[in-house]
KOLLO-339883 format. One record per atom (N, C-alpha, C, O): residue in one letter; x negated, y negated, z negated; residue number from 0; chain; atom name. Coordinates in Angstrom, 2 decimals, always signed. Example, Ala and Ser with C-alpha at 12.3 -4.5 7.8 and 13.67 -1.06 7.14 Angstrom:
SITE code       x       y       z pos unit site
SITE    A  -13.19   +5.69   -7.80   0    A    N
SITE    A  -12.30   +4.50   -7.80   0    A   CA
SITE    A  -13.20   +3.30   -7.80   0    A    C
SITE    A  -14.24   +3.32   -8.46   0    A    O
SITE    S  -12.85   +2.25   -7.08   1    A    N
SITE    S  -13.67   +1.06   -7.14   1    A   CA
SITE    S  -12.90   -0.03   -7.87   1    A    C
SITE    S  -13.41   -1.14   -8.04   1    A    O
//
This chain:
SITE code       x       y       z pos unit site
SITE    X   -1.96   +8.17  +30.73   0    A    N
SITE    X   -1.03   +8.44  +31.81   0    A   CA
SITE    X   +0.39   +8.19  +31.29   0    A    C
SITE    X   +0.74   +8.62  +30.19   0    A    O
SITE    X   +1.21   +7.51  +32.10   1    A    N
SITE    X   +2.30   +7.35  +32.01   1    A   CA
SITE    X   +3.66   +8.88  +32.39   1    A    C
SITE    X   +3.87   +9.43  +33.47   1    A    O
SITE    X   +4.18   +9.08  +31.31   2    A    N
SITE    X   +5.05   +9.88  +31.21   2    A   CA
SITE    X   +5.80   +9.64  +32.56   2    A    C
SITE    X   +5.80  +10.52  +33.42   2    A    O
SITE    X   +6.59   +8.19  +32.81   3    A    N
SITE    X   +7.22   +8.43  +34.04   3    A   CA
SITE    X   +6.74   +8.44  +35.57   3    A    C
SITE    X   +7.47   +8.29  +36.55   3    A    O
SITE    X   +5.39   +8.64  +35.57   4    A    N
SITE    X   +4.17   +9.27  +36.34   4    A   CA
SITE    X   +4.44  +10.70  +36.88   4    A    C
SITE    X   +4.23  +11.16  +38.00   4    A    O
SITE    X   +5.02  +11.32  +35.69   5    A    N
SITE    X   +5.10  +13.23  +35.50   5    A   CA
SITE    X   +6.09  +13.08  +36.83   5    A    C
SITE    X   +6.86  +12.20  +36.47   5    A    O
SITE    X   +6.34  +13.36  +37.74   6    A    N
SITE    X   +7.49  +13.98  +38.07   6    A   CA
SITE    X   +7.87  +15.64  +38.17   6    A    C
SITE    X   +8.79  +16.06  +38.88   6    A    O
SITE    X   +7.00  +16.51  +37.33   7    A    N
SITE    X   +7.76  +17.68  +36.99   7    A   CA
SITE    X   +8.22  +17.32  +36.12   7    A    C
SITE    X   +7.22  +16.61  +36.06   7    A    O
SITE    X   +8.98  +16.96  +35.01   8    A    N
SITE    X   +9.35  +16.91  +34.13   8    A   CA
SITE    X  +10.50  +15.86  +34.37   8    A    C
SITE    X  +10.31  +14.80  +34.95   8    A    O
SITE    X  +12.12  +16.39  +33.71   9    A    N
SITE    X  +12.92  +16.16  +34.34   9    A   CA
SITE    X  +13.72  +14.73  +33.55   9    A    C
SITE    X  +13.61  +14.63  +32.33   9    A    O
SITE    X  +14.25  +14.01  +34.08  10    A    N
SITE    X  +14.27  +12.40  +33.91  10    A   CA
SITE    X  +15.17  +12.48  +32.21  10    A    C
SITE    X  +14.89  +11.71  +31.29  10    A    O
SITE    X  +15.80  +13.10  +32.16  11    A    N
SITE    X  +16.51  +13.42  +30.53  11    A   CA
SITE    X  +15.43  +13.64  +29.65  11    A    C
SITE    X  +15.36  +12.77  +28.78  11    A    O
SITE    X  +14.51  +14.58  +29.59  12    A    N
SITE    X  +13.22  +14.50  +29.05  12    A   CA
SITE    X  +12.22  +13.59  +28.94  12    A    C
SITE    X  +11.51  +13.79  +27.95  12    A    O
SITE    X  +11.99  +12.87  +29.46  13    A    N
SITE    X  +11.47  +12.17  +29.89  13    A   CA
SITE    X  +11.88  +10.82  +29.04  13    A    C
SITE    X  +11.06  +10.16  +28.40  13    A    O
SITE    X  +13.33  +10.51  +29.14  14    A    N
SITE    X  +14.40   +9.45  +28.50  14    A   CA
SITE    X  +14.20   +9.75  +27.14  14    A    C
SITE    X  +13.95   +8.80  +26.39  14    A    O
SITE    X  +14.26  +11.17  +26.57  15    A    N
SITE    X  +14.41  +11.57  +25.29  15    A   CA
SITE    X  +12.84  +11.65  +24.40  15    A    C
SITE    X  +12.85  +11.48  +23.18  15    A    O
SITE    X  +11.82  +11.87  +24.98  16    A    N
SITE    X  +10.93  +11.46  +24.84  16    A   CA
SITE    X  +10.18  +10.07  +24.49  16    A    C
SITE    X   +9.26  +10.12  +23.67  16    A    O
SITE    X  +10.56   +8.69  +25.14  17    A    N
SITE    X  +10.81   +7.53  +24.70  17    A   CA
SITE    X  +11.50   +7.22  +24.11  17    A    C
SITE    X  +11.41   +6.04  +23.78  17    A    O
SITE    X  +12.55   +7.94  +23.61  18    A    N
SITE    X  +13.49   +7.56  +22.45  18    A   CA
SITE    X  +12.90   +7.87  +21.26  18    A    C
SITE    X  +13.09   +7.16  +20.27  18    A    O
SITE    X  +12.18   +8.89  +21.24  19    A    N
SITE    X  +11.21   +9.60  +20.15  19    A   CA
SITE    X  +10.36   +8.57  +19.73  19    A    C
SITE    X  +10.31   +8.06  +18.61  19    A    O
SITE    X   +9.55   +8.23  +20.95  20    A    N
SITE    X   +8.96   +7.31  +20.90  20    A   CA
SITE    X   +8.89   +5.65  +20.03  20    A    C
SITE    X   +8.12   +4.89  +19.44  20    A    O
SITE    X  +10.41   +5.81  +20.50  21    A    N
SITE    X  +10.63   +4.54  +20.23  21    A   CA
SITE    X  +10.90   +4.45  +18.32  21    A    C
SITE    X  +10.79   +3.42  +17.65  21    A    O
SITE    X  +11.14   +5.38  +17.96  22    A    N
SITE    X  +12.11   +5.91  +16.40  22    A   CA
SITE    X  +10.42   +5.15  +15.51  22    A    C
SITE    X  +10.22   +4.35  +14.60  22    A    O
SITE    X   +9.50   +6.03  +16.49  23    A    N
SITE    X   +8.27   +5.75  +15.72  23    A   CA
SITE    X   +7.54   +4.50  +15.65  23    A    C
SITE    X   +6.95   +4.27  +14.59  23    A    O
SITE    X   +7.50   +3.89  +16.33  24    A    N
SITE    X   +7.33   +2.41  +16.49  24    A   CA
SITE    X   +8.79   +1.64  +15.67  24    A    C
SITE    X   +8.52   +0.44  +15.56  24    A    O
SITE    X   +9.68   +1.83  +15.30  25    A    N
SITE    X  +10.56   +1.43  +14.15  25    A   CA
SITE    X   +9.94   +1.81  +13.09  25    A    C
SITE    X  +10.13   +1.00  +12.17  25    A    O
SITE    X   +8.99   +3.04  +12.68  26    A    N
SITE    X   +8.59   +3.36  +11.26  26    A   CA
SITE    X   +8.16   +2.46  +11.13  26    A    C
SITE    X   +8.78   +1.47  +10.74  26    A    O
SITE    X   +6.88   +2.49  +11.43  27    A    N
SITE    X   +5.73   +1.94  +11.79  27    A   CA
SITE    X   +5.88   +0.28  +11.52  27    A    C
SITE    X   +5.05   -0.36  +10.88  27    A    O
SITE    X   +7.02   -0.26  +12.08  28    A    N
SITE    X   +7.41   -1.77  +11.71  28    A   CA
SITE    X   +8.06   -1.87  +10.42  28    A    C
SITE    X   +7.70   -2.77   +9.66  28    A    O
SITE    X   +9.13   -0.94  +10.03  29    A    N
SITE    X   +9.47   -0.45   +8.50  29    A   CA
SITE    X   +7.99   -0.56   +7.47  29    A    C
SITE    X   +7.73   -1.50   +6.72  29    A    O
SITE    X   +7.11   +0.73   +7.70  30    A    N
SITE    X   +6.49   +0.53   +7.12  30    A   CA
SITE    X   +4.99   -0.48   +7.06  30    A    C
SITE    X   +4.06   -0.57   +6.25  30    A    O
SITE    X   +5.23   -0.93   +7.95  31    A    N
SITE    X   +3.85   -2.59   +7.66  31    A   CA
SITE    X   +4.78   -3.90   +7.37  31    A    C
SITE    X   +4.23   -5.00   +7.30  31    A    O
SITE    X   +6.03   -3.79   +7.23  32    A    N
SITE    X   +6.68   -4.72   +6.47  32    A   CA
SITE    X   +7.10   -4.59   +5.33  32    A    C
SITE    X   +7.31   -5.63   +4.72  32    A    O
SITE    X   +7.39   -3.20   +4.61  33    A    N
SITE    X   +7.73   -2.47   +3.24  33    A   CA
SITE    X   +6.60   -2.22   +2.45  33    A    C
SITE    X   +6.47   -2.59   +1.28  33    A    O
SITE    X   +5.76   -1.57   +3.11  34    A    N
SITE    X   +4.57   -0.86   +2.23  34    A   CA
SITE    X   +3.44   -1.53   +2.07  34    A    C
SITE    X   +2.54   -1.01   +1.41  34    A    O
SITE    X   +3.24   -3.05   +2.75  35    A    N
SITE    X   +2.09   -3.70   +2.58  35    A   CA
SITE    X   +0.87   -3.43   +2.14  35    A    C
SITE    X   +0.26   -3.57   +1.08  35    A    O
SITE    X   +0.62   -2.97   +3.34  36    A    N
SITE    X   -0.89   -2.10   +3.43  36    A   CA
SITE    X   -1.28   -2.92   +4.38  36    A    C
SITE    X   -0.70   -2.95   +5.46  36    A    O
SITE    X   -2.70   -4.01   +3.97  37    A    N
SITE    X   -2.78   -4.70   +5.38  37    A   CA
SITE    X   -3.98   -3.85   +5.98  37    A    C
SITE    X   -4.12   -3.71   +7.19  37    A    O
SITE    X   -4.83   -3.30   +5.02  38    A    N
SITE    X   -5.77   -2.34   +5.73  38    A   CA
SITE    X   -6.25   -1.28   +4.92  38    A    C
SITE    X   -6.20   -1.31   +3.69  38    A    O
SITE    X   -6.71   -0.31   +5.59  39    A    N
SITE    X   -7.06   +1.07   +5.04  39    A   CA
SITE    X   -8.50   +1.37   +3.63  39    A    C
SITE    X   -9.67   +1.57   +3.92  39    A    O
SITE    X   -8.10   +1.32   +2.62  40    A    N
SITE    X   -9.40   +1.83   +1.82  40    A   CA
SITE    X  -10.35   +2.19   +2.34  40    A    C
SITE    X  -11.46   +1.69   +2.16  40    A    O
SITE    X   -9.97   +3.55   +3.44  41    A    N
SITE    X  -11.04   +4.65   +3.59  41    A   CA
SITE    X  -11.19   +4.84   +5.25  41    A    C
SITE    X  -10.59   +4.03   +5.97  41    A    O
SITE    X  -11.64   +5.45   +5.60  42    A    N
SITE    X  -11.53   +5.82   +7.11  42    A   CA
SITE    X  -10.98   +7.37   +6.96  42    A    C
SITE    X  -10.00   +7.73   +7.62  42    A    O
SITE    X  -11.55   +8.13   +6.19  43    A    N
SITE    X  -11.13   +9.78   +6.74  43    A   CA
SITE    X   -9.75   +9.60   +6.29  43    A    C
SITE    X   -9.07   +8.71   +5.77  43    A    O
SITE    X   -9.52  +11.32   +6.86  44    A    N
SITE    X   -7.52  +11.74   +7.02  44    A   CA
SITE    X   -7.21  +11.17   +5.35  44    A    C
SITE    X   -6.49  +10.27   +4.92  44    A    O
SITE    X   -8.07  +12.12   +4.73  45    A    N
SITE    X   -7.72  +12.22   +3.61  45    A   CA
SITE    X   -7.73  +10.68   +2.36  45    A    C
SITE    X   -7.22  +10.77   +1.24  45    A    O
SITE    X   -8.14   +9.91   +2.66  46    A    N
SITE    X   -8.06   +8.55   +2.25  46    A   CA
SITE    X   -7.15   +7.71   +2.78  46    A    C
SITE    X   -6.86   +6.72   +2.11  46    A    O
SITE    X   -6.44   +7.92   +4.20  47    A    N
SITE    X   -5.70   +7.37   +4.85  47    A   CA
SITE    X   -4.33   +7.76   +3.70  47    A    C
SITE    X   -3.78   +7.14   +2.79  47    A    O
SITE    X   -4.14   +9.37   +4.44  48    A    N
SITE    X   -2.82   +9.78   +3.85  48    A   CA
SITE    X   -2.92   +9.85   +2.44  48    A    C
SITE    X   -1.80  +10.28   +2.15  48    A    O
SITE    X   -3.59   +9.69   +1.26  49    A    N
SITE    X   -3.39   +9.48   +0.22  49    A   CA
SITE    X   -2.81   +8.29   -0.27  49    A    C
SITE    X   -1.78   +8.22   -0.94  49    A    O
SITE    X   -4.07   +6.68   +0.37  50    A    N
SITE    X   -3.12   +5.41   +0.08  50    A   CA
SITE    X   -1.93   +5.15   +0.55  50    A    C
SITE    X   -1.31   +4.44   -0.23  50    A    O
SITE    X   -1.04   +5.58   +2.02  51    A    N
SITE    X   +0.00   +5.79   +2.12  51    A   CA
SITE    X   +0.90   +6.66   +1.74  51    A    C
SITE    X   +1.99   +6.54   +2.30  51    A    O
SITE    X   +0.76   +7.88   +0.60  52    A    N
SITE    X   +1.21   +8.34   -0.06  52    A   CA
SITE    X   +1.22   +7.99   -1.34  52    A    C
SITE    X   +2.06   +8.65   -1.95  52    A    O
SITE    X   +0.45   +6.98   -2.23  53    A    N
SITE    X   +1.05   +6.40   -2.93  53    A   CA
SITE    X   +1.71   +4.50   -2.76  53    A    C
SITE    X   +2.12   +3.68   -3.59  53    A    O
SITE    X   +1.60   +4.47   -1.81  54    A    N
SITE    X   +2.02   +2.92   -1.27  54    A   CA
SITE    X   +3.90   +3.38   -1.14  54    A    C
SITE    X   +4.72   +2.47   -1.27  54    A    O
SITE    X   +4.37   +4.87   -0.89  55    A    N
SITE    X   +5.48   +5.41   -0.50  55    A   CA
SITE    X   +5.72   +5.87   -2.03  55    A    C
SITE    X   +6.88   +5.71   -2.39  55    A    O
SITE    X   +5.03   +6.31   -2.80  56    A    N
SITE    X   +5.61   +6.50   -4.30  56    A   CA
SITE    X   +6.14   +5.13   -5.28  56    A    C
SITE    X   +7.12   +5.04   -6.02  56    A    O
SITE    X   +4.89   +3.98   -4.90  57    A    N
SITE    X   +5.67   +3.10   -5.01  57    A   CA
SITE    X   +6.86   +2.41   -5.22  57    A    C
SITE    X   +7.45   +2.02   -6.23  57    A    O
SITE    X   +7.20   +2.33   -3.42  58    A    N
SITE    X   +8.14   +1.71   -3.00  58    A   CA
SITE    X   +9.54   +2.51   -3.87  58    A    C
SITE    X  +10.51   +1.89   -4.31  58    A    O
SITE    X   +9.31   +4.09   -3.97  59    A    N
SITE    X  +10.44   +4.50   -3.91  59    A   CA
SITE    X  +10.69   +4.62   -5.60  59    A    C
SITE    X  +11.77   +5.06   -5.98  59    A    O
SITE    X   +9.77   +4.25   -6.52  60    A    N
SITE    X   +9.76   +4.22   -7.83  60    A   CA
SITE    X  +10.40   +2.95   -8.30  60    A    C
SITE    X  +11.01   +2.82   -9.37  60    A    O
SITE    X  +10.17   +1.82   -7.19  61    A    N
SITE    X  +10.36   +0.70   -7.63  61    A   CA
SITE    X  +12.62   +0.93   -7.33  61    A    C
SITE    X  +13.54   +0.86   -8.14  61    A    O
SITE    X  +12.62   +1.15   -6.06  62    A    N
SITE    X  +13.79   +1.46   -5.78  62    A   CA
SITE    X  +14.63   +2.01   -6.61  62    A    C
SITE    X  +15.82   +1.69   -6.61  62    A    O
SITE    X  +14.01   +3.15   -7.65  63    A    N
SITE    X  +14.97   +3.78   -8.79  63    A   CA
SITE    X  +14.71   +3.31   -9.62  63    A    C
SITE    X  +14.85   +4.04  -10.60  63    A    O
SITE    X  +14.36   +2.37   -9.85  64    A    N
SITE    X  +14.30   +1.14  -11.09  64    A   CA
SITE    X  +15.26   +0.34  -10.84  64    A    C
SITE    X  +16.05   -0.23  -11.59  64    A    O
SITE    X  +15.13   +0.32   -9.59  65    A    N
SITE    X  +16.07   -1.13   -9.34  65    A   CA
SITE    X  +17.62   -0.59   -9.27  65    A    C
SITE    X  +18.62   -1.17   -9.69  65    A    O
SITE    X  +17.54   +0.58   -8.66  66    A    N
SITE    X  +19.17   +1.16   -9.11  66    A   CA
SITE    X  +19.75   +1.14  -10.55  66    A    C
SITE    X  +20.81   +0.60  -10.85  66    A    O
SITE    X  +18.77   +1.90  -11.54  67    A    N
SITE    X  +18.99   +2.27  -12.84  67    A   CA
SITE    X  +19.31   +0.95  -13.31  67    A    C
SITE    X  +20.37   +0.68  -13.88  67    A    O
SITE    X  +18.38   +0.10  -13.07  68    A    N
SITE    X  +18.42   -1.60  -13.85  68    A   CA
SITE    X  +19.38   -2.08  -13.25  68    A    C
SITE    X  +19.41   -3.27  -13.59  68    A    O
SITE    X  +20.70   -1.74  -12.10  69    A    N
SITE    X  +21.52   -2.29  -11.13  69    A   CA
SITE    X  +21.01   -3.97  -11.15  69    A    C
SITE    X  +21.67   -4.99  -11.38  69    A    O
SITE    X  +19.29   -3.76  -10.74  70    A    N
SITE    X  +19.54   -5.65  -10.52  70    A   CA
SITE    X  +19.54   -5.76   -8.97  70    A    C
SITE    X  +19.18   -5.02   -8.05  70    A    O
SITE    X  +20.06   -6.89   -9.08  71    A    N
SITE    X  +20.76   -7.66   -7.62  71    A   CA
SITE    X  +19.74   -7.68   -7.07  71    A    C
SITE    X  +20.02   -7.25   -5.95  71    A    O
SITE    X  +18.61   -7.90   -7.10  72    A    N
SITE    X  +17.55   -8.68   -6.64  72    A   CA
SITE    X  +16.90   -8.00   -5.59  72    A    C
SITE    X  +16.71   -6.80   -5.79  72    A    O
SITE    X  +16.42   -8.59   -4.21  73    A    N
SITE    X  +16.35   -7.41   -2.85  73    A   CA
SITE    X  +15.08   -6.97   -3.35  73    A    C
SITE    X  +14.50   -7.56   -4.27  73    A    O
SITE    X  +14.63   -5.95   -2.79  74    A    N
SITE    X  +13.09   -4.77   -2.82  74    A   CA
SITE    X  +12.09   -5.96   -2.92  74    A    C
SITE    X  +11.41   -6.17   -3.93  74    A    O
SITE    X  +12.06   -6.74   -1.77  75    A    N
SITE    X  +11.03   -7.51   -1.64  75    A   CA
SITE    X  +10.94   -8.23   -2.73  75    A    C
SITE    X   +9.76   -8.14   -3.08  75    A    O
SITE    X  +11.64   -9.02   -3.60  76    A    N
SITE    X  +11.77   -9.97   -4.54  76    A   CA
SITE    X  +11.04   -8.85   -5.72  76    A    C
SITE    X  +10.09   -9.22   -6.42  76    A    O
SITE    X  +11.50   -7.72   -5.79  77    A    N
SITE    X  +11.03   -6.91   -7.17  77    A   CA
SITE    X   +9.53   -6.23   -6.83  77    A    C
SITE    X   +8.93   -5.69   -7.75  77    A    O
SITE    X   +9.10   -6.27   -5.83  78    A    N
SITE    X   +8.17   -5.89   -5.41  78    A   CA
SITE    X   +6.99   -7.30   -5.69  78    A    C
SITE    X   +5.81   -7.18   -6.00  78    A    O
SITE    X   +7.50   -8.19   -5.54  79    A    N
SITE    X   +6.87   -9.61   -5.79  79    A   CA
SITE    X   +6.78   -9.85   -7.15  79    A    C
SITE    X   +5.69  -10.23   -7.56  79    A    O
SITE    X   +7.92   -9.68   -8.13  80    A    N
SITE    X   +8.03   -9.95   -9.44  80    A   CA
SITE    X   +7.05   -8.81  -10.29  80    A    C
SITE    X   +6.51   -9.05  -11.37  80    A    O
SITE    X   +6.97   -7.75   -9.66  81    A    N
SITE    X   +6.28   -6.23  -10.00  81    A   CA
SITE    X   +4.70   -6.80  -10.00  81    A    C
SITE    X   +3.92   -7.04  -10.93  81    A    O
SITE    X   +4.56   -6.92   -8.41  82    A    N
SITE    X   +3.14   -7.16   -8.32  82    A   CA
SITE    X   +2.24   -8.28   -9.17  82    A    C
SITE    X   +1.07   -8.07   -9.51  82    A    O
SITE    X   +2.94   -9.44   -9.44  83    A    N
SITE    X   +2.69  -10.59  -10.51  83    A   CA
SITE    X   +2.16   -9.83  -11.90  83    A    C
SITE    X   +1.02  -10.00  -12.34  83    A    O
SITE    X   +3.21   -8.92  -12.54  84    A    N
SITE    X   +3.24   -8.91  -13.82  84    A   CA
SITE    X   +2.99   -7.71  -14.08  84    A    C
SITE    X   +3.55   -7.13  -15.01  84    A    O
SITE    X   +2.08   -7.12  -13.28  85    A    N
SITE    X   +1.61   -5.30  -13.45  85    A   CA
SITE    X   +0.77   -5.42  -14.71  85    A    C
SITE    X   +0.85   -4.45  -15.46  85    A    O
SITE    X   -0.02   -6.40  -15.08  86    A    N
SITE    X   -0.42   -6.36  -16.83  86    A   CA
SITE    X   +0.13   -7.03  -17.50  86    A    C
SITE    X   -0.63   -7.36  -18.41  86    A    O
SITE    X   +1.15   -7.50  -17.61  87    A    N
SITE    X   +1.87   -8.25  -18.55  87    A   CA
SITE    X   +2.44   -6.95  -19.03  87    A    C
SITE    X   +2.74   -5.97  -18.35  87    A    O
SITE    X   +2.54   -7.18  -20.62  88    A    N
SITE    X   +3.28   -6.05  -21.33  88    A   CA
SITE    X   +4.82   -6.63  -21.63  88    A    C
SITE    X   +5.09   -7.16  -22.71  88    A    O
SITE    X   +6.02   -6.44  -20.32  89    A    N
SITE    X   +6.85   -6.91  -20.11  89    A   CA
SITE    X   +8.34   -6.11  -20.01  89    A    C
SITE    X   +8.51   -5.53  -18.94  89    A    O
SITE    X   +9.20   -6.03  -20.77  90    A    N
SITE    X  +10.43   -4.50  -20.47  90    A   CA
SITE    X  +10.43   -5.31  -18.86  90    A    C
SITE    X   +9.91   -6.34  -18.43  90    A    O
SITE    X  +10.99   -4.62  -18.50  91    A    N
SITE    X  +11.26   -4.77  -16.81  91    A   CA
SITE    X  +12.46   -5.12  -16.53  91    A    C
SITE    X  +12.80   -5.47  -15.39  91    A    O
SITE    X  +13.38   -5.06  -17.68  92    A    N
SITE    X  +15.00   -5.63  -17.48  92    A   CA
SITE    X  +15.01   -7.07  -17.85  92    A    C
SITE    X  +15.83   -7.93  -17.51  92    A    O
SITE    X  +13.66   -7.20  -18.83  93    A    N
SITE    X  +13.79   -8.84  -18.68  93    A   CA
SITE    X  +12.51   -9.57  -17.54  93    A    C
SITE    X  +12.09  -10.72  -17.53  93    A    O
SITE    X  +12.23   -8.77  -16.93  94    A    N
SITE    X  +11.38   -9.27  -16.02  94    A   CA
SITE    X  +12.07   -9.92  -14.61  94    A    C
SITE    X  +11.34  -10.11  -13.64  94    A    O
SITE    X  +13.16  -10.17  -14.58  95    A    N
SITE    X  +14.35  -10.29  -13.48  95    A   CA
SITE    X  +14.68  -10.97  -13.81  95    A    C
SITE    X  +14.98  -11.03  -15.00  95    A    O
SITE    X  +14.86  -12.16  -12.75  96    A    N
SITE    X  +15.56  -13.16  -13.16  96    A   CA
SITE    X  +17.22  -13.50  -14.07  96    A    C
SITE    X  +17.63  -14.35  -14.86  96    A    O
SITE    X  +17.78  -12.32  -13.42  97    A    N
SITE    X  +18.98  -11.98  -14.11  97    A   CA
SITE    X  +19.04  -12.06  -15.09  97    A    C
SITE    X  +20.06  -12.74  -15.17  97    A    O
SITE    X  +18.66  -11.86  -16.30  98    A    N
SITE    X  +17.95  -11.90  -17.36  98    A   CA
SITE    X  +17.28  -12.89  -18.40  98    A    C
SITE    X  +16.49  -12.57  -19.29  98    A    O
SITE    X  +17.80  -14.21  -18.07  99    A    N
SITE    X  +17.04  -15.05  -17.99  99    A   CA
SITE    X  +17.45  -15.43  -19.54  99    A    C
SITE    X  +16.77  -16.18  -20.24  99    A    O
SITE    X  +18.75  -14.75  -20.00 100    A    N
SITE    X  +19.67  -15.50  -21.38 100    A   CA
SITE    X  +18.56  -14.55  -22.83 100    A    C
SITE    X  +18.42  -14.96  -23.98 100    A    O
SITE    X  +17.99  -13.34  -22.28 101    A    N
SITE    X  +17.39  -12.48  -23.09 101    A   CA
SITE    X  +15.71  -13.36  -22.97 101    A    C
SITE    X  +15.27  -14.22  -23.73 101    A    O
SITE    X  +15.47  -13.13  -22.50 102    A    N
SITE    X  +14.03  -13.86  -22.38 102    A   CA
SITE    X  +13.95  -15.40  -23.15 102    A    C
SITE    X  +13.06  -15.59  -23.98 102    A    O
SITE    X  +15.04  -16.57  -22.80 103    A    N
SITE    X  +14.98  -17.58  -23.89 103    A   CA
SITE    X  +14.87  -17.51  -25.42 103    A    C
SITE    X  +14.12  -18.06  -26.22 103    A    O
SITE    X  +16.05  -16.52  -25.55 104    A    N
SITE    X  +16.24  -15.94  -27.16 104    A   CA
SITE    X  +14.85  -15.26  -27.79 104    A    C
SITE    X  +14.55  -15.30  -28.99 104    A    O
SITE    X  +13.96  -14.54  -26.60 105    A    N
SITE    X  +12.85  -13.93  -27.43 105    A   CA
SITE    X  +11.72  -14.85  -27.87 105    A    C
SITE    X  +10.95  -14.84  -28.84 105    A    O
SITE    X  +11.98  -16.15  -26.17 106    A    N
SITE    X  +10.95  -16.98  -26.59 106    A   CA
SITE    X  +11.05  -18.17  -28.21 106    A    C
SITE    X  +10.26  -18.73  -28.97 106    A    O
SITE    X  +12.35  -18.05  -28.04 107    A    N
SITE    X  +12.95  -18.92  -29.40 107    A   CA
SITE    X  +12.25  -18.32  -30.46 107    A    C
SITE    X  +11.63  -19.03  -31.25 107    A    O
SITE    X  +12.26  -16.93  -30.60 108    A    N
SITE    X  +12.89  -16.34  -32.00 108    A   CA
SITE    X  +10.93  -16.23  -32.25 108    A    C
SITE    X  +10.40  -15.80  -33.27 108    A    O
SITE    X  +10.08  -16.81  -30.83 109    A    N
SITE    X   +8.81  -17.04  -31.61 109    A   CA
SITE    X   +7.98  -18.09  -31.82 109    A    C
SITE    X   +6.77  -18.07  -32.09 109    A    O
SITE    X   +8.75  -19.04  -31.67 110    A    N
SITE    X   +8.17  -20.26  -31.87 110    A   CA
SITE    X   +8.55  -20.89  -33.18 110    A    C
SITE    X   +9.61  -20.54  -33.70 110    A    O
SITE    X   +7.49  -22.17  -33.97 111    A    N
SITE    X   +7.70  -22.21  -35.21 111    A   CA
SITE    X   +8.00  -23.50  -35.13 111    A    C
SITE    X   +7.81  -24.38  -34.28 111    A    O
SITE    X   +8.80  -23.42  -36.77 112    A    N
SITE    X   +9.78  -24.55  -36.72 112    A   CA
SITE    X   +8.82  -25.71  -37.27 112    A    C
SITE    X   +8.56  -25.70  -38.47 112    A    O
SITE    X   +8.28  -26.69  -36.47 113    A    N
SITE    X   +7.30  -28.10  -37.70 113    A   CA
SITE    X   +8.60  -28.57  -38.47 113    A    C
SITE    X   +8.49  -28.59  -39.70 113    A    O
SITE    X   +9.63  -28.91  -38.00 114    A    N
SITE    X  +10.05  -30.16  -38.89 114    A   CA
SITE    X  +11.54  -29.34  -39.02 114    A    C
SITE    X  +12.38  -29.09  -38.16 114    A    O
SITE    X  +11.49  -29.04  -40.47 115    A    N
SITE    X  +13.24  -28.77  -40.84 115    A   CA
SITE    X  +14.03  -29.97  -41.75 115    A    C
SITE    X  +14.09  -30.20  -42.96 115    A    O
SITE    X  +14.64  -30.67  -40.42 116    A    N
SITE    X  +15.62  -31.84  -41.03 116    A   CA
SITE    X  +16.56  -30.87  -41.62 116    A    C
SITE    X  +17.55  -31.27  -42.23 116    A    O
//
């Protein structure tokens, strides 16, 4: 049934109610574009709200990384670079492109020399 069906219920209510409405259908697009969950592990409550409780620890772990590390680089990009290299045994400040002058020097300092003219 359609809310603006009710007519006891008075047209401000009614307005404020779809605004409610509406906040939640913004999560909801927030979170199936942030939290990339394309589908549920489990069916019960409790499998639901767990993988979206850590899909939200995540996001927000990755976020205070990315402050602390002040890298430029948007959520999505570190979330991409993250997901790649979750077993690579990698510091995470050179895992950013930013970074790129530290990462040559390490690869240098292990490669061997064949020929010393």
């Amino acid at each position: 049934m359609f809310l603006t069906n009710n007519t006891a219920l008075p047209a401000l209510t009614i307005c404020a109610l779809y605004k409610s409405r509406w906040q939640v259908e913004l999560f909801f697009k927030w979170f199936k574009q942030h939290l990339r969950i394309k589908h549920f592990l489990g069916n019960s409550e409790n499998a639901v709200k767990t993988q979206v409780w850590c899909a939200v620890a995540t996001y927000v772990l990755i976020a205070i990384v990315r402050k602390e590390l002040q890298i430029d680089a948007s959520m999505y990009t570190c979330l991409q670079i993250l997901s790649v290299s979750v077993f690579e045994k990698t510091q995470l400040s050179c895992a950013f492109p930013g970074d790129e002058s530290t990462t040559e020097q390490s690869d240098d300092a292990k490669q061997l020399m064949l020929f010393n003219f």
